[in-house]
C-alpha positions in Angstrom: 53.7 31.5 151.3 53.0 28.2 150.3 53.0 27.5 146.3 49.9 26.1 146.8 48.3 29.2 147.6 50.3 31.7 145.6 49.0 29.6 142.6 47.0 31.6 140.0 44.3 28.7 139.7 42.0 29.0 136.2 39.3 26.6 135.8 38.1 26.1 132.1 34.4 24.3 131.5 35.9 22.6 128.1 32.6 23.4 126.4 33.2 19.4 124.7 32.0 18.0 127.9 28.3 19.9 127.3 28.1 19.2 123.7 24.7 17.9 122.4 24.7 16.0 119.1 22.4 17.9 116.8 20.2 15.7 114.7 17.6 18.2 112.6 14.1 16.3 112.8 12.7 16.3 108.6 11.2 12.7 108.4 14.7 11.3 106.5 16.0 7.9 106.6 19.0 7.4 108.8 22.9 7.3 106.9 24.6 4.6 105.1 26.8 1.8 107.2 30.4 1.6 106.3 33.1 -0.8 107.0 35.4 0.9 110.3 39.0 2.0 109.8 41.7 0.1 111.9 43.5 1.9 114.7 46.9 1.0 115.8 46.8 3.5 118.7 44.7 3.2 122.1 41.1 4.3 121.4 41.4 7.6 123.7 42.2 10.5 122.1 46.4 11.1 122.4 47.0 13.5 125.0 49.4 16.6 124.4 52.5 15.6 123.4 52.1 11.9 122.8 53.0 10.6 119.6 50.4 11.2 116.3 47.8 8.7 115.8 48.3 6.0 113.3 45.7 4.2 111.2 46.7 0.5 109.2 43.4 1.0 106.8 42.7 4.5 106.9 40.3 4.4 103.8 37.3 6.5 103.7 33.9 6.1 101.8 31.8 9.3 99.8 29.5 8.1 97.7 30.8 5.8 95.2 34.4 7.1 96.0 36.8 5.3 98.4 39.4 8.1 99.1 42.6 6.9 100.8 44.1 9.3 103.7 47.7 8.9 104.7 48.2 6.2 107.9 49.8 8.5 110.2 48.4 12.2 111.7 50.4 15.7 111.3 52.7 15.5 114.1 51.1 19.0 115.8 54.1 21.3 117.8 52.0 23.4 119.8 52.9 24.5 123.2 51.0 23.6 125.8 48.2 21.8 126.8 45.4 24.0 125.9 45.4 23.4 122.2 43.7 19.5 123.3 41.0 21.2 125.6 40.1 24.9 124.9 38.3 25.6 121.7 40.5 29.0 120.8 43.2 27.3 121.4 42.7 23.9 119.5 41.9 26.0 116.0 45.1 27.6 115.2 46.9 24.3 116.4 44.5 21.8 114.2 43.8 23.9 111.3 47.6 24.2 110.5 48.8 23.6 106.6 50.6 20.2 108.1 47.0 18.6 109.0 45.2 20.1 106.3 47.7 18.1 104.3 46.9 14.9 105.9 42.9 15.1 105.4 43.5 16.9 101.7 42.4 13.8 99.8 38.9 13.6 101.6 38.5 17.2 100.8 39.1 16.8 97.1 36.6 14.5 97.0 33.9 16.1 98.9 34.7 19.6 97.2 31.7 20.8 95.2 31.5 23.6 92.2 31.3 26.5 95.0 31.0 26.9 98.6 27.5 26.0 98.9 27.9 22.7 97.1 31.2 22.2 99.3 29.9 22.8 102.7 26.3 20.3 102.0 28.7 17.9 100.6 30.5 18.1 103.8 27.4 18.0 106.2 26.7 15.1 103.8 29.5 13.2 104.3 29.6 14.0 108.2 25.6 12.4 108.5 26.9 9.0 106.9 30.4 8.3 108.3 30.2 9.9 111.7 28.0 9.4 115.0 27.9 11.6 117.7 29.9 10.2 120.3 27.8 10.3 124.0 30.4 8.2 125.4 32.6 11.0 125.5 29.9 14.0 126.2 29.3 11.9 129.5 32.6 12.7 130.7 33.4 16.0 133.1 34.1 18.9 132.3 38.0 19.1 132.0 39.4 21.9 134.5 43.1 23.1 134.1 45.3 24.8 136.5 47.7 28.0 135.4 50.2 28.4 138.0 52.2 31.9 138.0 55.1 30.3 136.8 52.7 29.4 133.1 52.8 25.6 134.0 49.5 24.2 133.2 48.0 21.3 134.8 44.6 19.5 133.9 43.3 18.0 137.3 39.9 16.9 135.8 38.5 15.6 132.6 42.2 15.0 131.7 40.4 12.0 128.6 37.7 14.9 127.6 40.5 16.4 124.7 39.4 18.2 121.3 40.3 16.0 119.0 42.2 16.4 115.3 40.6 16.3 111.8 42.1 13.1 111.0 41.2 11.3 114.6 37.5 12.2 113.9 37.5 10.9 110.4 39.6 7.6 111.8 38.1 7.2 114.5 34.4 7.7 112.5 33.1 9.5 116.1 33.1 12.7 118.3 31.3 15.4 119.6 30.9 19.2 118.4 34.1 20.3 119.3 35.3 17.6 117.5 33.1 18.0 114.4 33.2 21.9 114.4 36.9 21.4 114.1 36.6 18.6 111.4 33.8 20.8 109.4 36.5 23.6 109.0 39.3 22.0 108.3 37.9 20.1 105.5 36.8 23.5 103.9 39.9 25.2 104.5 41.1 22.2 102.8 39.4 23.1 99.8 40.7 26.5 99.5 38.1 28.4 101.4 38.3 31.6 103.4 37.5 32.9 105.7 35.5 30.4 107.7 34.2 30.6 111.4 33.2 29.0 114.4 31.0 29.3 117.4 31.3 28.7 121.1 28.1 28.5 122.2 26.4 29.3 125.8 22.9 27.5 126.0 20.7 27.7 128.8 21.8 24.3 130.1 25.0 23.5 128.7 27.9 25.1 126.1 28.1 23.8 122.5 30.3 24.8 119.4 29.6 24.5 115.5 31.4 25.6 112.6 29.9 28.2 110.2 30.4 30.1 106.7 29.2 33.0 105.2 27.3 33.6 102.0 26.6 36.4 100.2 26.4 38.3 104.2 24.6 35.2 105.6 25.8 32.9 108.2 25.1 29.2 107.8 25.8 27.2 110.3 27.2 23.6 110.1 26.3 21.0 112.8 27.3 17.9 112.8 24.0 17.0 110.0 22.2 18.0 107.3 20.3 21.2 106.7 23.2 24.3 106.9 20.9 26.8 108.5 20.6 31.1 109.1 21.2 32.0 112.1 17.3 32.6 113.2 16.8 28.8 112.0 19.4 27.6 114.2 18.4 29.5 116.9 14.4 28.2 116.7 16.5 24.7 116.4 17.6 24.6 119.9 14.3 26.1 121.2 12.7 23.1 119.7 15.3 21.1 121.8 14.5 22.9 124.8 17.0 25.2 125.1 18.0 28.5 124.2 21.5 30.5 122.8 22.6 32.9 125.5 25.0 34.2 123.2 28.0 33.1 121.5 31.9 34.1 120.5 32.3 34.2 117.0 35.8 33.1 115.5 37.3 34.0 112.3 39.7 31.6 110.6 42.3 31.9 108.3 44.9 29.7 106.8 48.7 31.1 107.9 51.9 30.0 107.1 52.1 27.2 109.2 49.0 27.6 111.8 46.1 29.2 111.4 44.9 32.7 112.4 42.1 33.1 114.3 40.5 36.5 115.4 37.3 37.0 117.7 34.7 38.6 116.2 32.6 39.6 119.1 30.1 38.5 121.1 26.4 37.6 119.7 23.5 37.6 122.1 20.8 34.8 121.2 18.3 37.8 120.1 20.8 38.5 117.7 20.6 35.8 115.8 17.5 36.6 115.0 19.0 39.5 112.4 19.9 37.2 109.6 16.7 34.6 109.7 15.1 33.8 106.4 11.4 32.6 105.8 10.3 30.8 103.0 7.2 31.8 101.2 4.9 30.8 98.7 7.2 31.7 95.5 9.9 29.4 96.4 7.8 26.5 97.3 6.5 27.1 93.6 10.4 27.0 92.7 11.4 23.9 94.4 8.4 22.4 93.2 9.3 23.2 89.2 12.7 22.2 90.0 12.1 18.6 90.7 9.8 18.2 88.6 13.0 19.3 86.0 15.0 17.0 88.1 12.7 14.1 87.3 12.8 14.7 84.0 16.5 14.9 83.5 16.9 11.5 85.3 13.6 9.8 83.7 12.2 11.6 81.1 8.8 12.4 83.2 7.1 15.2 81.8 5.0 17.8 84.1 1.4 17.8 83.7 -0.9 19.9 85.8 -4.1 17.7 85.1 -2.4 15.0 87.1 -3.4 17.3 90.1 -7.5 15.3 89.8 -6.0 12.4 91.0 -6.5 13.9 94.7 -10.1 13.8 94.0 -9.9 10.3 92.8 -9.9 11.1 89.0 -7.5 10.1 86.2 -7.4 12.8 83.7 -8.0 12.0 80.1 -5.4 9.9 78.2 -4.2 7.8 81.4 -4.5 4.5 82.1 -3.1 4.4 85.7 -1.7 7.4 88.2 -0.1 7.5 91.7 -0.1 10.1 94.5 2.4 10.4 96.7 3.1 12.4 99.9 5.3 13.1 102.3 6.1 15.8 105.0 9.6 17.4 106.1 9.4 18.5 109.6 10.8 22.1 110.2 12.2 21.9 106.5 10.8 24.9 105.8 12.3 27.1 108.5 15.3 25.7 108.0 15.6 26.3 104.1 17.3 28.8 102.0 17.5 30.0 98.6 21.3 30.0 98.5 20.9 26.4 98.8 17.9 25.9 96.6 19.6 23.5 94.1 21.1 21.3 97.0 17.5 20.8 98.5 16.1 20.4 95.1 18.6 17.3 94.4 18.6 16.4 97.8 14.5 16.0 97.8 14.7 13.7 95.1 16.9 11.2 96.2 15.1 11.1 99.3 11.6 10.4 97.7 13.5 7.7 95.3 15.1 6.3 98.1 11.6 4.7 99.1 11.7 1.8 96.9 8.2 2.0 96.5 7.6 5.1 95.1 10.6 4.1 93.2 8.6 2.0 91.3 6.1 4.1 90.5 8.3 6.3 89.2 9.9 3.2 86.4 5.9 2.5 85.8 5.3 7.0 85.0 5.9 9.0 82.2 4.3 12.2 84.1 4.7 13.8 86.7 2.9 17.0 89.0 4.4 18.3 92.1 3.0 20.6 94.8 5.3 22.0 97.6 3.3 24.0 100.4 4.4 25.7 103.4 2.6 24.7 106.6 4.0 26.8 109.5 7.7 25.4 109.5 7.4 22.2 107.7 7.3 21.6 104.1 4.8 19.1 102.8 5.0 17.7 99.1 2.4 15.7 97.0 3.7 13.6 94.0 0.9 12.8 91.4 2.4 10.5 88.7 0.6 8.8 85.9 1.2 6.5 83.1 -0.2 6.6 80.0 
């Protein structure tokens, strides 16, 4: 018989190719522009056993902090070809101690008191100095060929590879393979574990995203800003107009020299649905005392209540001038948490200062009253400020 037909032929759907970048809609500004890294390598991904990439300014900006990475990738040994296209196979293979080496110095920088601080700081990071690359998600699916004799062949989608940690962070672009892989390494990194990922089946297309767990929770991490429970996620890509079949959940673990990776199981969509937190009344209260503590640390603004008359055009006794200010997060409040109620706190602030008006009202205040209310799944906040 002919080889052609004694072939044992395997088609994988690279779940890469259906990615969908994941941009949570709160009513934020976008990210921060930074200067691009220089490449020294084609701008396609290297395909399995070409050389590692190479980067002549392979600087990196957080914050204030220009971290330095090493100009040359881990050189990966992994056998194969499935390690650049298959999810399962591409975590053990990237998350090894020799690339975790290479992106180390980002991760010390982006590493926060705890896990929680860590893993914002990293969905942080991701929002300002990566974009989602649709370039890339346009391309097919890649489809590979096992023949009996275990040669493997890619005979479509042969560009469409997973790529490493430190090509995403070079080349400052990917999609959620590539992130999901870039979002754990950088955590295992930092000395945390276990962590997991998902590969997800949607109605329409697949998708992946990394997670952790906190305290019994799963957050997951996707490409931006908020982490979210599993029942916020899930109402995320309803909103998108699709919906989580189910999903394969992975648990990773740093080894010798790869990493370990174990399936967990299988979770339906409904599933999801187990670990989904709402936020009520009482922590509204709490996020609104905490900024108003927050503005007070950074500006000295005291908290008075009486400030609240100015939404009935009144300035209270002993003011000569007062402000009201308001805004509204879309979906915010579904997607927030308590575990990450000092993050949102912070992270609330420096959003309202951000608008340089309000900014100024804040310089010309010594007072302050804040009201956070829930309205179905968005958060809406009223700033009263007053000088005196």
């Amino acid at each position: 018989m002919r080889r052609s037909l004694a072939a044992l032929i395997i088609a994988f759907m690279v779940i890469i190719a259906g990615c969908l970048s994941v941009t949570p809609e709160t009513g934020t500004p976008g990210g921060t522009a930074y200067p691009s890294t220089t490449s020294t390598t084609p701008p396609s991904t290297p395909t399995p056993g070409s050389s590692p990439a190479t980067w002549t300014n392979p600087l990196v900006k957080w914050e204030n902090a220009t971290v330095s990475l090493p100009s040359q990738d881990a050189e990966l040994n992994c056998p194969g070809i499935l390690w650049r296209y298959i999810l399962r196979d591409a975590l053990p293979c990237m998350l090894s101690r020799e690339e975790l080496e290479v992106i180390s110095p980002l991760a010390e920088e982006l590493k926060g008191e705890d896990l929680t601080q860590s893993a914002w700081n990293v969905l942080a990071w991701e929002g300002e100095w990566l974009s989602y690359d649709w370039e890339k998600a346009k391309q097919p699916f890649a489809k590979v060929i096992i023949y009996p004799d275990g040669r493997q062949e890619v005979v479509e989608g042969q560009n469409n590879t997973i790529q490493t940690p430190y090509e995403t962070i070079m080349k400052r672009t990917g999609v959620c393979t590539d992130y999901t892989v870039l979002t754990d390494a950088l955590l295992l990194a930092m000395n945390y574990s276990p962590l997991y990922a998902m590969a997800i089946n949607l109605t329409d297309l697949g998708h992946a995203t990394a997670l952790v767990k906190i305290n019994g929770w799963y957050f997951a991490l996707d490409q931006h800003l908020p982490p979210m429970d599993l029942g916020a996620y899930y109402r995320y890509w309803e909103r998108q107009g699709s919906r989580i079949i189910n999903a394969t959940l992975y648990e990773i673990t740093p080894g010798e020299e790869k990493a370990t990776v174990k399936v967990l199981g299988v979770v339906t969509g409904e599933e999801f649905l187990n670990q989904d937190y709402t936020m009520g009344d009482a922590d509204a209260r709490n996020l609104a005392v905490s900024m108003m503590n927050s503005l007070y640390s950074r500006f000295g603004l005291k908290a008075d209540e009486s400030l609240k008359s100015l939404s009935d055009g009144k300035l209270p006794k002993g003011y000569k001038a007062g402000w009201t200010w308001g805004v509204t997060y879309y979906n915010l409040a579904d997607y927030y948490h308590p575990f990450f109620h000092e993050q949102y706190t912070e992270w609330l602030v420096s959003q309202m200062l951000s608008d340089t008006e309000f900014a100024g009202y804040v310089q010309k205040s010594d007072a302050v009253w804040i009201e956070v209310r829930v309205e179905g799944e968005d958060l809406i906040l009223t700033i009263y400020l007053g000088s005196s």
